[in-house]
KEGU-696206 format. One record per residue: residue in three letters; residue number from 1; x, y, z of N, C-alpha, C in turn. Coordinates in Angstrom, 3 decimals, padded with zeros to 6 digits. Layout:
N
<site type="ALA" seq="NUM" n_px="X" n_py="Y" n_pz="Z" ca_px="X" ca_py="Y" ca_pz="Z" c_px="X" c_py="Y" c_pz="Z"/>
...
This chain:
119
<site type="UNK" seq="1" n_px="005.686" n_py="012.271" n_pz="034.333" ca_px="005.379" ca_py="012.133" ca_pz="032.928" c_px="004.585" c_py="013.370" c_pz="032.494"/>
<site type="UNK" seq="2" n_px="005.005" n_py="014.148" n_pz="031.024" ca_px="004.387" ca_py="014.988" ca_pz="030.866" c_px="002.790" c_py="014.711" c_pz="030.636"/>
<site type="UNK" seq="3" n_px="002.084" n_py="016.058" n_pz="030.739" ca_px="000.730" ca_py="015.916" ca_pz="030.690" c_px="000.670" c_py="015.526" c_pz="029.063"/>
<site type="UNK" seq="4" n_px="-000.110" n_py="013.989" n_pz="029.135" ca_px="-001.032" ca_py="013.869" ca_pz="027.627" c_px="000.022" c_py="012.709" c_pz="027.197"/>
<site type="UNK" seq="5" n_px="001.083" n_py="012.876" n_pz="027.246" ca_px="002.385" ca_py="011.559" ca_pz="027.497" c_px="001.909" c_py="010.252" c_pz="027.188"/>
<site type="UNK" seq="6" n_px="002.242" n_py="009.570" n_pz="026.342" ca_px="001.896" ca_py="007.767" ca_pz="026.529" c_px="002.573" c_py="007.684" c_pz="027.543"/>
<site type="UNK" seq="7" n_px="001.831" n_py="006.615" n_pz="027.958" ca_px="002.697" ca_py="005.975" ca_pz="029.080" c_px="003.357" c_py="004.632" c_pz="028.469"/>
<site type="UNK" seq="8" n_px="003.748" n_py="004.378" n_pz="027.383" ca_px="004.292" ca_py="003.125" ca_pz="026.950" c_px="004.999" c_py="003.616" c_pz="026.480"/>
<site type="UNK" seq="9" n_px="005.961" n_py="004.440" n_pz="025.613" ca_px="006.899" ca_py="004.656" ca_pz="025.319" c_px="008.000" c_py="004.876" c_pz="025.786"/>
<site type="UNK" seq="10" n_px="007.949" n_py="004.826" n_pz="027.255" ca_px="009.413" ca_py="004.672" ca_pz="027.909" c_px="010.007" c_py="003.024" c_pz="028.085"/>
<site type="UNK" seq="11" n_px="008.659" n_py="002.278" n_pz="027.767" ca_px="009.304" ca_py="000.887" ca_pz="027.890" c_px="009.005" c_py="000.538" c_pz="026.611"/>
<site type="UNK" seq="12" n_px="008.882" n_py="000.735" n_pz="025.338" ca_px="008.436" ca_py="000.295" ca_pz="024.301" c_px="010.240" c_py="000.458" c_pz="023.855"/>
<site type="UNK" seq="13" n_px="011.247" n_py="000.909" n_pz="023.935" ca_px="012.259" ca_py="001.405" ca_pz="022.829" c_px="013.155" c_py="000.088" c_pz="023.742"/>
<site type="UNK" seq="14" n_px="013.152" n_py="-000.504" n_pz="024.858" ca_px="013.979" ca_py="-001.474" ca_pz="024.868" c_px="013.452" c_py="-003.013" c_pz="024.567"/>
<site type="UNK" seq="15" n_px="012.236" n_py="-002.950" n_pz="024.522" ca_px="011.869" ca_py="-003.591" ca_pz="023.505" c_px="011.837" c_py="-004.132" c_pz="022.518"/>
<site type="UNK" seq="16" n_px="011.671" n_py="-002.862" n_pz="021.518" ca_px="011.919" ca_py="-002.723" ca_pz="020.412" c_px="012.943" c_py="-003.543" c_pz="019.566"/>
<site type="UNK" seq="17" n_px="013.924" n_py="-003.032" n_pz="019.971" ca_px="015.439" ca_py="-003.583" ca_pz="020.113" c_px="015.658" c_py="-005.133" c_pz="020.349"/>
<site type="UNK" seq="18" n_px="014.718" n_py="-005.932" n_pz="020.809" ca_px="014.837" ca_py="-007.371" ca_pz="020.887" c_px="013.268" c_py="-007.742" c_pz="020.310"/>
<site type="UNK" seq="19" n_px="012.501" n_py="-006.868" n_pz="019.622" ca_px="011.387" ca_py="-007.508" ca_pz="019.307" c_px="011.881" c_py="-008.796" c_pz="018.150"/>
<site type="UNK" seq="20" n_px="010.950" n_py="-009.589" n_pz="018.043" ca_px="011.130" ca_py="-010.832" ca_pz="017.003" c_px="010.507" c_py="-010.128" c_pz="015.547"/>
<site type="UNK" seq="21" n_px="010.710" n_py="-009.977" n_pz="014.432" ca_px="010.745" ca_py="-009.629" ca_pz="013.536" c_px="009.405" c_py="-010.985" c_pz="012.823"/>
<site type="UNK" seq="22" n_px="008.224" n_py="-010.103" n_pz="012.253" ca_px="007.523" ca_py="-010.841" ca_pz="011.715" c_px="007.478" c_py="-010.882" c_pz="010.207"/>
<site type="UNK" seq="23" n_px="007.518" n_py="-012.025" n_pz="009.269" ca_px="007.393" ca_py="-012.464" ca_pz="007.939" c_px="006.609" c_py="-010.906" c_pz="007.208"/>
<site type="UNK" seq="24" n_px="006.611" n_py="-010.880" n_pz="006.435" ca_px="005.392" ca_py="-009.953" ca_pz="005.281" c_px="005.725" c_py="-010.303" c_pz="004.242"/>
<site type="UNK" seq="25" n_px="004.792" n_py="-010.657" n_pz="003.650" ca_px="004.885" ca_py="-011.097" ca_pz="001.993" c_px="005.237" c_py="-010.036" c_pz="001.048"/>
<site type="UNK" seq="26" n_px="005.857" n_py="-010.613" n_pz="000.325" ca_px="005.935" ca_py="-008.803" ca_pz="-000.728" c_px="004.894" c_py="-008.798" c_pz="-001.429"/>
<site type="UNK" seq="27" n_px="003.852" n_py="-009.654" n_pz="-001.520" ca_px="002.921" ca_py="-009.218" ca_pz="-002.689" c_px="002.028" c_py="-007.963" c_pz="-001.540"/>
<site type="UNK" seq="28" n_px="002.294" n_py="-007.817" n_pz="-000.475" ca_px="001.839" ca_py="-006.663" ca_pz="000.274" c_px="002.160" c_py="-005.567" c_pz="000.225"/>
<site type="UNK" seq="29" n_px="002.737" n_py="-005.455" n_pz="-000.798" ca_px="003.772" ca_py="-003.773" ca_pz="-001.124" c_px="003.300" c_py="-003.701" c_pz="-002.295"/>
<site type="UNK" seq="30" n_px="002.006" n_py="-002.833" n_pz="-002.501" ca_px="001.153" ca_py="-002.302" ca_pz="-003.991" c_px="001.339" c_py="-001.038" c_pz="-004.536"/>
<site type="UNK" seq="31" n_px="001.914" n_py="-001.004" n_pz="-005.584" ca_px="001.971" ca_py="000.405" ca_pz="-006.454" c_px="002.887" c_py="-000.422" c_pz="-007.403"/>
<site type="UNK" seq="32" n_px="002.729" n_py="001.066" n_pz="-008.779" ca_px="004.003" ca_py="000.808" ca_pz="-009.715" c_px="005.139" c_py="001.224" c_pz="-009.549"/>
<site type="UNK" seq="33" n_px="005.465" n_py="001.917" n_pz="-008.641" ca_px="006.502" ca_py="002.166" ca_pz="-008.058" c_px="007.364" c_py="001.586" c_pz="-007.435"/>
<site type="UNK" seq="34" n_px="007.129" n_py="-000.048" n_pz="-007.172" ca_px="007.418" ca_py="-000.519" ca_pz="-005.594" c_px="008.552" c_py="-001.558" c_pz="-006.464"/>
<site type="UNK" seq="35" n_px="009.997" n_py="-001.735" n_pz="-006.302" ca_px="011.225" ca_py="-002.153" ca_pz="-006.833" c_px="011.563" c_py="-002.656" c_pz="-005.683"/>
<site type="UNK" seq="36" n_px="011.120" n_py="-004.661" n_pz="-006.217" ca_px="011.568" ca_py="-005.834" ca_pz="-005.162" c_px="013.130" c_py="-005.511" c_pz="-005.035"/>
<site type="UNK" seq="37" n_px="013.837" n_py="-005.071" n_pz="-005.759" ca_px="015.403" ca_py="-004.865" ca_pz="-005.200" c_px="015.764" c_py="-003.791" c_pz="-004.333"/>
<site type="UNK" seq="38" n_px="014.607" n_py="-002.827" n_pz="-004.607" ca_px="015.478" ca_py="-001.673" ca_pz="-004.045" c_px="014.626" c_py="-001.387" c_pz="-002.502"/>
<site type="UNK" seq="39" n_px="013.183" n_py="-002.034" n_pz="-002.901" ca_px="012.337" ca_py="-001.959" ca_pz="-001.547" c_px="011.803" c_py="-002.785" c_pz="-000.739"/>
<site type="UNK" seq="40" n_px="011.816" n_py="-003.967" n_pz="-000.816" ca_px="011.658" ca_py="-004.995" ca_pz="-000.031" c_px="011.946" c_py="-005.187" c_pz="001.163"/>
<site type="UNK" seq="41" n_px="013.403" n_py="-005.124" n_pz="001.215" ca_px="013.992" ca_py="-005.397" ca_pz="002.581" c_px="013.997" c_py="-004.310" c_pz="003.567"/>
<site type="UNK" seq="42" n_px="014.040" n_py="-003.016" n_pz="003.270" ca_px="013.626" ca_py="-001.418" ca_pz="004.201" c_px="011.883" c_py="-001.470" c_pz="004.267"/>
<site type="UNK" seq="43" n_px="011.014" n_py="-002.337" n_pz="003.390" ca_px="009.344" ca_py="-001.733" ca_pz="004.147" c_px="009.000" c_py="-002.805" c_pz="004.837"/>
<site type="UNK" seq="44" n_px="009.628" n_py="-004.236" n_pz="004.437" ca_px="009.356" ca_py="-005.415" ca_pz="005.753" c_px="009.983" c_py="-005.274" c_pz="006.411"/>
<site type="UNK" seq="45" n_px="011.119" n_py="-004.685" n_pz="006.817" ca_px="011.227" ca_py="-003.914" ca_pz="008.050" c_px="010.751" c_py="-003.181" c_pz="008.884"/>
<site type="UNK" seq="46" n_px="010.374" n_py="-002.048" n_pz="007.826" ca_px="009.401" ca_py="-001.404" ca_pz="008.513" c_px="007.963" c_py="-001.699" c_pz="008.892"/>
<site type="UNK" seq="47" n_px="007.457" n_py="-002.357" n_pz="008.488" ca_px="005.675" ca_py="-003.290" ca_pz="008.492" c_px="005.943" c_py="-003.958" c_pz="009.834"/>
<site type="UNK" seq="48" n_px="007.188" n_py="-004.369" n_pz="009.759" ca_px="007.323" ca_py="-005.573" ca_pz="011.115" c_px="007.517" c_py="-004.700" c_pz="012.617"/>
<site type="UNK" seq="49" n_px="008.549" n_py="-003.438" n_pz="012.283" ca_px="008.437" ca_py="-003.020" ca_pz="013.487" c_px="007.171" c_py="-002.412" c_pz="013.759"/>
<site type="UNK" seq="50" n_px="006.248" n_py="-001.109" n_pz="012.885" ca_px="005.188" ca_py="-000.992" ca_pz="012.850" c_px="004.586" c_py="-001.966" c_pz="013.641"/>
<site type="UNK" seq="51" n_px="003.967" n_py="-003.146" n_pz="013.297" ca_px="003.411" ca_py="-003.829" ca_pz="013.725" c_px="003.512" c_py="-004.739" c_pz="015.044"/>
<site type="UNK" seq="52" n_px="004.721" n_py="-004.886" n_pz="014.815" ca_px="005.399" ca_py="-005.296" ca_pz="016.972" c_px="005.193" c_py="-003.842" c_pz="017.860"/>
<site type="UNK" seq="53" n_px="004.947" n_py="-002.947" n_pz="017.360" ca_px="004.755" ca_py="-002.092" ca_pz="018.676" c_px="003.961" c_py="-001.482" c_pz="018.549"/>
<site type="UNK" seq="54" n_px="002.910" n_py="-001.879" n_pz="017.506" ca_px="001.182" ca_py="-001.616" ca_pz="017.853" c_px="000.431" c_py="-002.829" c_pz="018.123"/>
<site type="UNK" seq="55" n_px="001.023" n_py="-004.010" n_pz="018.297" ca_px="000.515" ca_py="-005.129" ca_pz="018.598" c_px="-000.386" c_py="-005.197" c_pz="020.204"/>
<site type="UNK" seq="56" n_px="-000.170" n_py="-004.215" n_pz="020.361" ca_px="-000.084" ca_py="-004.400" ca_pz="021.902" c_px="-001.360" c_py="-003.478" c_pz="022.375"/>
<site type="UNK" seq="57" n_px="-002.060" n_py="-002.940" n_pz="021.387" ca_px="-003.616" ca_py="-002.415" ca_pz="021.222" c_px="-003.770" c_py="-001.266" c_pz="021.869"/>
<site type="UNK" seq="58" n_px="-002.274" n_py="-000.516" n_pz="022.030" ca_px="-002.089" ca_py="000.627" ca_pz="022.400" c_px="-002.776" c_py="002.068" c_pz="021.699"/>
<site type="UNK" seq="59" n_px="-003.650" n_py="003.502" n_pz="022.405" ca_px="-003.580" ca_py="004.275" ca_pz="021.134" c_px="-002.562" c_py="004.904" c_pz="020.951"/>
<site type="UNK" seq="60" n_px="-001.623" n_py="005.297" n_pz="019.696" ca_px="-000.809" ca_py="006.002" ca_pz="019.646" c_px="-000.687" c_py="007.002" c_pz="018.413"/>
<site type="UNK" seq="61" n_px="000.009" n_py="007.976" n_pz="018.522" ca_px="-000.176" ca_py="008.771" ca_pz="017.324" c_px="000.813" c_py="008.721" c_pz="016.429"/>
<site type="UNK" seq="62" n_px="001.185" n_py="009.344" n_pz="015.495" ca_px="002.103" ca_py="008.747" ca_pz="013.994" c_px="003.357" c_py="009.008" c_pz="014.709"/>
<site type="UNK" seq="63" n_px="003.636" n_py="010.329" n_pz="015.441" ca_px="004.579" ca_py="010.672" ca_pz="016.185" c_px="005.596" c_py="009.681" c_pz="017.068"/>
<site type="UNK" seq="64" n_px="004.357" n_py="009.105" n_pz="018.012" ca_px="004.575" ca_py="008.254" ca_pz="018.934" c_px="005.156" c_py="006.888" c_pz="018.087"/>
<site type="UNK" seq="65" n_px="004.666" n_py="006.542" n_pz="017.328" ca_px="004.577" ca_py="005.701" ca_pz="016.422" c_px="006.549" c_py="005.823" c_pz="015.998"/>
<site type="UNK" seq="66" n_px="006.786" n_py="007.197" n_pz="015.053" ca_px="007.841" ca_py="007.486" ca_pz="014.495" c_px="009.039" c_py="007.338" c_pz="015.562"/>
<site type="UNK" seq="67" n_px="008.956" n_py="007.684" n_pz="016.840" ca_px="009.755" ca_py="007.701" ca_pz="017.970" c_px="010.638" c_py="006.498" c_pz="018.068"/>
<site type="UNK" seq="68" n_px="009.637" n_py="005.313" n_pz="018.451" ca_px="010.096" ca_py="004.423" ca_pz="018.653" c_px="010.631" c_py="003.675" c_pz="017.469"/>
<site type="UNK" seq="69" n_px="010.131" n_py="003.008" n_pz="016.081" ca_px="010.165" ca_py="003.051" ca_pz="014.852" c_px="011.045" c_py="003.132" c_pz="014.016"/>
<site type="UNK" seq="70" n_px="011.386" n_py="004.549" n_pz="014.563" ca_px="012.323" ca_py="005.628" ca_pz="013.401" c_px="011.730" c_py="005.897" c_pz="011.721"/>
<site type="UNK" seq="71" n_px="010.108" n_py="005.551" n_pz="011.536" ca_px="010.068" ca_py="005.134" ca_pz="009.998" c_px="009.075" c_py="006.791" c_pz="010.161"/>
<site type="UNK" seq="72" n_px="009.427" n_py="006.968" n_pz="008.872" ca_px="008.868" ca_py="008.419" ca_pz="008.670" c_px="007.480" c_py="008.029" c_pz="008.771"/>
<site type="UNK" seq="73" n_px="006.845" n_py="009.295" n_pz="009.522" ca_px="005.509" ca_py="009.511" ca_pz="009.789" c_px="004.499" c_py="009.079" c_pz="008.343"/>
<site type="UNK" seq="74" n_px="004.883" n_py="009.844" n_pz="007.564" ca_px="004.200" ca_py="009.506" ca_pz="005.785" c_px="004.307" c_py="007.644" c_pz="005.555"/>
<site type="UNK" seq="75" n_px="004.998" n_py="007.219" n_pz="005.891" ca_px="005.568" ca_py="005.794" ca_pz="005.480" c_px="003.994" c_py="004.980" c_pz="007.018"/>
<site type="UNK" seq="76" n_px="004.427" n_py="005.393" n_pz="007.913" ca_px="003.551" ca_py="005.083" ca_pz="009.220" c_px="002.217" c_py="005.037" c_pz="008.677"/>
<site type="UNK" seq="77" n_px="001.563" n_py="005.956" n_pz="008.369" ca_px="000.209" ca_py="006.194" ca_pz="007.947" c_px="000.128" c_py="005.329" c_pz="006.287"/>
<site type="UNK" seq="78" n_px="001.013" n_py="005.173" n_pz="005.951" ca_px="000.985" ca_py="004.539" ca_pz="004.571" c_px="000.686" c_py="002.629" c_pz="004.842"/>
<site type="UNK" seq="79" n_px="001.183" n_py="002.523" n_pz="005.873" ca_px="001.573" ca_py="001.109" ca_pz="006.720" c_px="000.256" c_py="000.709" c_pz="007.195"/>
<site type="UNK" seq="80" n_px="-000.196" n_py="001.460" n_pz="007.757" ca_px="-001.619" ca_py="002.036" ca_pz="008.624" c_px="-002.599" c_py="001.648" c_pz="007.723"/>
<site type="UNK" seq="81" n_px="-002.434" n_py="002.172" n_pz="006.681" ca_px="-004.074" ca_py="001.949" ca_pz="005.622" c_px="-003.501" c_py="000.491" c_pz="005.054"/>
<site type="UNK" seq="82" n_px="-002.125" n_py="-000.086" n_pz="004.882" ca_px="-002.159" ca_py="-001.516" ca_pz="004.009" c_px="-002.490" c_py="-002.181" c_pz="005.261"/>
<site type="UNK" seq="83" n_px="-002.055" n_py="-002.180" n_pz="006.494" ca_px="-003.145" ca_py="-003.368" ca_pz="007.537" c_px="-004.607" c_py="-002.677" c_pz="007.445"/>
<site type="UNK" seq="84" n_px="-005.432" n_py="-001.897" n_pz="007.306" ca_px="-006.254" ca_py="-001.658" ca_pz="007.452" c_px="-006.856" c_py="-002.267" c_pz="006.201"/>
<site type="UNK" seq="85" n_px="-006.367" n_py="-002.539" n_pz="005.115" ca_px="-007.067" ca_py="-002.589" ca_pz="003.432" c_px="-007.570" c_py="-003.703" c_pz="003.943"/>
<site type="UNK" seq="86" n_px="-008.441" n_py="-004.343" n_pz="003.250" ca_px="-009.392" ca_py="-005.803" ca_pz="003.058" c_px="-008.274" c_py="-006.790" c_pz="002.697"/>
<site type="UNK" seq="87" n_px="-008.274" n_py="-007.661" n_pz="003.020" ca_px="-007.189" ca_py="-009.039" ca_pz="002.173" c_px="-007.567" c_py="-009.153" c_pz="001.111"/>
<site type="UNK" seq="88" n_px="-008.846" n_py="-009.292" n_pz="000.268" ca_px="-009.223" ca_py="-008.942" ca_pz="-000.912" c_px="-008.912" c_py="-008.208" c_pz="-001.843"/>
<site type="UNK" seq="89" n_px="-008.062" n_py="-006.740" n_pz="-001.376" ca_px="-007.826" ca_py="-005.835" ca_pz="-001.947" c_px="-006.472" c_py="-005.705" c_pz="-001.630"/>
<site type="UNK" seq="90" n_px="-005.409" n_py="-006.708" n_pz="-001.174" ca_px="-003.869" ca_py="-006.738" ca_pz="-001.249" c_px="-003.619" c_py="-005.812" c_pz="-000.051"/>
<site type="UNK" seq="91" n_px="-004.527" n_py="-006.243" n_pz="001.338" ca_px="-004.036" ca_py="-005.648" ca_pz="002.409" c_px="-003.742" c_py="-006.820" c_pz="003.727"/>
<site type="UNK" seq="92" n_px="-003.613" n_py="-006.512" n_pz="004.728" ca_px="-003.959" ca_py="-007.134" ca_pz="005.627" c_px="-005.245" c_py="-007.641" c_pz="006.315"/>
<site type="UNK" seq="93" n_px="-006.441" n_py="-006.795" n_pz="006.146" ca_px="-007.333" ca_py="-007.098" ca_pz="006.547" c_px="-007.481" c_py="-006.868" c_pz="008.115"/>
<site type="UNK" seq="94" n_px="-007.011" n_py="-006.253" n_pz="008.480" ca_px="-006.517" ca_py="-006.343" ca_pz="010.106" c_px="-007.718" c_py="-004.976" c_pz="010.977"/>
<site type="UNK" seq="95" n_px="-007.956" n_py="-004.845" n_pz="011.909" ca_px="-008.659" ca_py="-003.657" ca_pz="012.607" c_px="-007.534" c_py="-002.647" c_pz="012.755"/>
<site type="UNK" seq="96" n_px="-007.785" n_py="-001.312" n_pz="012.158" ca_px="-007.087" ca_py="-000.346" ca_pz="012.545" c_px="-008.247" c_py="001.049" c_pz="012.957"/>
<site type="UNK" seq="97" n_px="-007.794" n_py="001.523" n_pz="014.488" ca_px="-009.306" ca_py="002.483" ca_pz="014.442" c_px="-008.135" c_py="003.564" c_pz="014.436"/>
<site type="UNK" seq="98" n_px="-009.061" n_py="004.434" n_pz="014.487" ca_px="-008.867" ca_py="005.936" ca_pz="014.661" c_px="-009.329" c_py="007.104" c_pz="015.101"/>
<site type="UNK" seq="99" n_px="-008.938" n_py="007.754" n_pz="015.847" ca_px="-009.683" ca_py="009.060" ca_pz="016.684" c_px="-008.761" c_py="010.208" c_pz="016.953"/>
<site type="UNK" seq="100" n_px="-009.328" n_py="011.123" n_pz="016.975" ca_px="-008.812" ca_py="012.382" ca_pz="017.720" c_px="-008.209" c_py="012.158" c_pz="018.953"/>
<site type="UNK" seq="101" n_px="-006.712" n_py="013.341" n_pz="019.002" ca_px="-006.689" ca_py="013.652" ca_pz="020.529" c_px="-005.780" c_py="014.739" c_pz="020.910"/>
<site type="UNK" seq="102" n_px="-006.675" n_py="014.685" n_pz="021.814" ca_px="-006.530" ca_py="016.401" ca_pz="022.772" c_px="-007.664" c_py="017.666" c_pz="021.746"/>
<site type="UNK" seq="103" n_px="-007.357" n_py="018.066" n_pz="021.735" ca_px="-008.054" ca_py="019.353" ca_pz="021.211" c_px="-007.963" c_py="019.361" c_pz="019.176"/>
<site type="UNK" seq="104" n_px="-009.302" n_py="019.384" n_pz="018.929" ca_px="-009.706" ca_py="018.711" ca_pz="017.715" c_px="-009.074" c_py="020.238" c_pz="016.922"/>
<site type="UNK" seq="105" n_px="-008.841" n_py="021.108" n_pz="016.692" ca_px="-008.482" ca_py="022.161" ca_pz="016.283" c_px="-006.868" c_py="021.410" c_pz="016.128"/>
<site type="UNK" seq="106" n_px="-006.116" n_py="020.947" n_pz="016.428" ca_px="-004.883" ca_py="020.567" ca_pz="016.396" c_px="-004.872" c_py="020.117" c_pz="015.027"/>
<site type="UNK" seq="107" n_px="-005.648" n_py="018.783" n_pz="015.151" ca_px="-005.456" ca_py="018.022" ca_pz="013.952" c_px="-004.819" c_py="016.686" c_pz="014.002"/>
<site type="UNK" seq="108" n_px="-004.399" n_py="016.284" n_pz="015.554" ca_px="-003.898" ca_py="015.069" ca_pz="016.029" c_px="-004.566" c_py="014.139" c_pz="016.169"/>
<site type="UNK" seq="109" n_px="-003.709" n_py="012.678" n_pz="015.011" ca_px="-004.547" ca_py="011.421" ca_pz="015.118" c_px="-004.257" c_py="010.348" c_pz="015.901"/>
<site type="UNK" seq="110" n_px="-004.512" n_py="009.674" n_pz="016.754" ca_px="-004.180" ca_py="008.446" ca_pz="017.323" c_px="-004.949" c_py="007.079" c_pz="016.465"/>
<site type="UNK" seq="111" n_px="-003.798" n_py="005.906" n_pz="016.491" ca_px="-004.809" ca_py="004.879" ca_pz="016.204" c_px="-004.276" c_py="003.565" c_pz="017.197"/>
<site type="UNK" seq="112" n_px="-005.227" n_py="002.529" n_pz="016.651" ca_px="-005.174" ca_py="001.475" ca_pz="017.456" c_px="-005.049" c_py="000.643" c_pz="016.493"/>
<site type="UNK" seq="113" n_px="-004.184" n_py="-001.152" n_pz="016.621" ca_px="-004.017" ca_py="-001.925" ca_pz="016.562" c_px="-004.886" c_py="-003.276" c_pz="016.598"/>
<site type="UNK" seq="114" n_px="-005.929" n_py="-003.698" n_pz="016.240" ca_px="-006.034" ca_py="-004.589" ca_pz="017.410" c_px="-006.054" c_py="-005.920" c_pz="016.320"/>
<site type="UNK" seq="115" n_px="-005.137" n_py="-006.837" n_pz="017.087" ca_px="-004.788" ca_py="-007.846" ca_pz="016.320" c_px="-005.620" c_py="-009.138" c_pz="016.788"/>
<site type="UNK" seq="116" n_px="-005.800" n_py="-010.311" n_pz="015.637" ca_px="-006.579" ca_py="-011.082" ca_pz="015.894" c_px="-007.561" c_py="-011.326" c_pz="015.537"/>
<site type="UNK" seq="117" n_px="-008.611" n_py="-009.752" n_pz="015.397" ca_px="-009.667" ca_py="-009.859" ca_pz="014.380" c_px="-009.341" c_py="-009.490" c_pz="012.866"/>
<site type="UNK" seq="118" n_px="-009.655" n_py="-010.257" n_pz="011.831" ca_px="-009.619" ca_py="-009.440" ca_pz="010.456" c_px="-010.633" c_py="-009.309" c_pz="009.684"/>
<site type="UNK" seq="119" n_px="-010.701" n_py="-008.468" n_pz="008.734" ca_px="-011.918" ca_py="-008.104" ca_pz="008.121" c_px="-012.621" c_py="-008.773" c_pz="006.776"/>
């Protein structure tokens, strides 16, 4: 395995592929932009896989994230802050951390998952 490598992403993509698909409400998709016909069914898709393969309290980065996924990195980090928002404020309420990694000059973020507690 290359140096710095998750080590879950070689078993995360067959996975993937049989994960169980979890509910999301649409009132969880906030902006004026957001068209129940045209976007609904592509971001609870995407929220659900997002969320089945960070369930697992892994750190990973948007990259790592996009790999398995396939959902654009921008969309990932967009996903990222609605579990992170307060339930109060039309999010999930959920723990999402975040840190550096490898060499802070890069600019590479990893985050974590951790499900169970909410805020």
């Amino acid at each position: 395995m290359p140096k710095g490598a998750n080590p879950i992403l070689p078993f995360a993509v067959p996975y993937m592929k049989r994960a169980p698909k979890i509910a999301v409400p649409t009132e969880k998709f906030p902006g004026p932009d957001y068209s129940r016909e045209h976007d609904q069914k592509r971001l609870q898709g995407q929220q659900g896989r997002i969320f089945e393969f960070m369930k697992f309290g892994q750190w990973l980065t948007l990259r790592e994230i996009n790999e398995v996924t396939q959902a654009p990195e921008a969309s990932i980090s967009a996903q990222l802050r609605l579990f992170r928002r307060p339930r109060s404020k039309g999010g999930f309420g959920l723990i999402v951390e975040k840190r550096r990694r490898g060499d802070p000059k890069r600019g590479v973020w990893e985050y974590k998952l951790t499900v169970g507690i909410l805020r």
